[in-house]
C-alpha positions in Angstrom: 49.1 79.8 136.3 51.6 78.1 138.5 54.7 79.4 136.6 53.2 83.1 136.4 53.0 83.3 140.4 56.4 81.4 141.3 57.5 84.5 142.7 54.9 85.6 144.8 54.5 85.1 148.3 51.4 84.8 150.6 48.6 82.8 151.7 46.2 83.5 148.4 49.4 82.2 146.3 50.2 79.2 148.5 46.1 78.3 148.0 46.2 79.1 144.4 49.4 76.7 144.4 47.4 74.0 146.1 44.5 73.9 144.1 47.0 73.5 141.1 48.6 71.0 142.2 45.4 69.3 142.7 44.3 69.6 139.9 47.2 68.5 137.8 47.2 65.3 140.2 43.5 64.5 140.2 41.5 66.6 137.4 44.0 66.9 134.5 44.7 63.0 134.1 40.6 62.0 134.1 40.5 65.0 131.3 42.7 63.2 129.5 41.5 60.1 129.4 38.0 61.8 128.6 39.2 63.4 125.8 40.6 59.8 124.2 36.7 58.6 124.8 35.2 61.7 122.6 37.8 61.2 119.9 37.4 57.5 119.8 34.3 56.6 121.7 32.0 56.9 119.1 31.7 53.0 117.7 29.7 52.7 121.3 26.6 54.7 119.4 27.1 54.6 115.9 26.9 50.3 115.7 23.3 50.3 117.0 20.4 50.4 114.2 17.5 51.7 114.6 16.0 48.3 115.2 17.8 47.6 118.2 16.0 50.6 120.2 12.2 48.5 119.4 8.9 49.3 117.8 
């Protein structure tokens, strides 16, 4: 989004440049990491039995 409006000028660009530079700083890295816990997260669930959750 960033690279398709480098050329435009205005104050709805510069906010739309803000917000994704915000994002890329704050919101992309946490997605990241997120996406590393869905891959590999599942050990967290799957070494429970059914015991474990009582009668």
């Amino acid at each position: 989004m960033l690279v398709a409006m480098r050329d435009k000028d205005g104050e709805f660009y510069d906010t739309k440049r803000k917000v994704g530079r915000f994002y890329m700083a704050h919101v992309l890295p946490d997605a990241l990491s997120l996406a590393d816990v869905i891959d590999n997260g599942d050990a967290a669930l799957t070494g429970f039995d059914v015991a474990d959750f009582g009668d």
